[in-house]
C-alpha positions in Angstrom: 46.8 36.8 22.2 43.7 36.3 20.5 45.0 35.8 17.4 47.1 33.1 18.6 44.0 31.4 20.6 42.4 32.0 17.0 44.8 30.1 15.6 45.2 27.5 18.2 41.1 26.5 17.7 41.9 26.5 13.7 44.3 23.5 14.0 42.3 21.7 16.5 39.5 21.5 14.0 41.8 20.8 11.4 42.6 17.7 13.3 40.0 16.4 14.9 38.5 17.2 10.6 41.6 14.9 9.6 41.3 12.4 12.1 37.4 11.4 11.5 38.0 11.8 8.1 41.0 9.1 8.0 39.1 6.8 10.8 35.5 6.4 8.9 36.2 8.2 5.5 33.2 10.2 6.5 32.4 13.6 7.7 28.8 15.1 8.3 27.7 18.3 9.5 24.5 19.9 9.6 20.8 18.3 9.8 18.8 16.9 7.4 15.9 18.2 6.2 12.8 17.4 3.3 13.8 19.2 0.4 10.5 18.6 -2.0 9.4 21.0 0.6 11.4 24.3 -0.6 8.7 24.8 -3.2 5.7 25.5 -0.8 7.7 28.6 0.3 6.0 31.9 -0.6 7.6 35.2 -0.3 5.5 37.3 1.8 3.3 34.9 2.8 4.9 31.9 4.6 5.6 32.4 8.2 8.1 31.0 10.7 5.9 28.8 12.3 5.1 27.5 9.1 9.2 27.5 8.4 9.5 25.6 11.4 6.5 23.3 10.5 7.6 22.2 6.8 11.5 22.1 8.5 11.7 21.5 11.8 13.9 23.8 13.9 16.8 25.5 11.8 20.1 24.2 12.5 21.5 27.9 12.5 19.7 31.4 13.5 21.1 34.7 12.9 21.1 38.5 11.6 22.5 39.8 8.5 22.1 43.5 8.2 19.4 43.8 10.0 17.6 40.9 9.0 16.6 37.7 10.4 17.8 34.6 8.8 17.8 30.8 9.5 20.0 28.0 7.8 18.9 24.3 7.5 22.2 23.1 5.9 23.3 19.0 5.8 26.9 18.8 4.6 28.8 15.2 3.8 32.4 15.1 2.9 33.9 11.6 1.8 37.5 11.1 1.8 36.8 8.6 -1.2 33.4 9.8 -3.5 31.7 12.8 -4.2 30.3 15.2 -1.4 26.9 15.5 -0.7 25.6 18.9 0.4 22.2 21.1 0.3 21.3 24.0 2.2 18.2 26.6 2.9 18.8 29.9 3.8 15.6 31.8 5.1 14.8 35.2 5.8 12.1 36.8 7.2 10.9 40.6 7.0 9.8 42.1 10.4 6.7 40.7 10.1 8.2 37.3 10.7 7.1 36.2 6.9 9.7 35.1 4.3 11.2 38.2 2.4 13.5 35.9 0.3 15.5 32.5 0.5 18.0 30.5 -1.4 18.6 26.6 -2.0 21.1 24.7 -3.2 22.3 21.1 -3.9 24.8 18.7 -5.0 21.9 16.3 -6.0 21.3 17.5 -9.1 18.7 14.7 -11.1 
């Protein structure tokens, strides 16, 4: 039964994906955020408040073996034109300071 409510949620966002996709050409997901940023980041030394402050509030939060990890992620599909995307993936030891992160781009200059 799951698997078929599963299912059921996969084609709705398959369609409702197709349908704004047709109707503006257009899809965005995510929030922006200041890239020139990123390279203030220190490994063990920036904090989640200063996260949050260079940032603003992570658009995802979660835990990956253990550890803490936000996502700042801004993601444009175009039915005609190239796709725009960049995201930050953050995470913090138990400290609440950056053990490591990761950034990547389409908007390569």
């Amino acid at each position: 039964m799951r698997n078929i409510v599963n299912k059921i949620g996969l084609i709705w966002i398959f369609v409702i994906a197709t349908s704004v996709l047709s109707v503006g050409g257009c899809a965005r997901i995510g929030t922006d955020f200041k890239t020139q940023n990123v390279q203030e980041i220190k490994i063990g030394e920036t904090t989640q408040e200063q996260i949050v402050a260079m940032f603003g509030k992570p658009w995802r939060q979660g835990v990956m073996d253990g550890v803490t990890q936000w996502t700042y992620g801004r993601y444009t599909y175009r039915l005609i034109g190239e796709t725009d995307t960049k995201d930050l993936v953050v995470k913090f030891d138990n400290s609440g300071r950056v053990s490591s992160y990761t950034f990547n781009t389409t908007d390569v200059k």
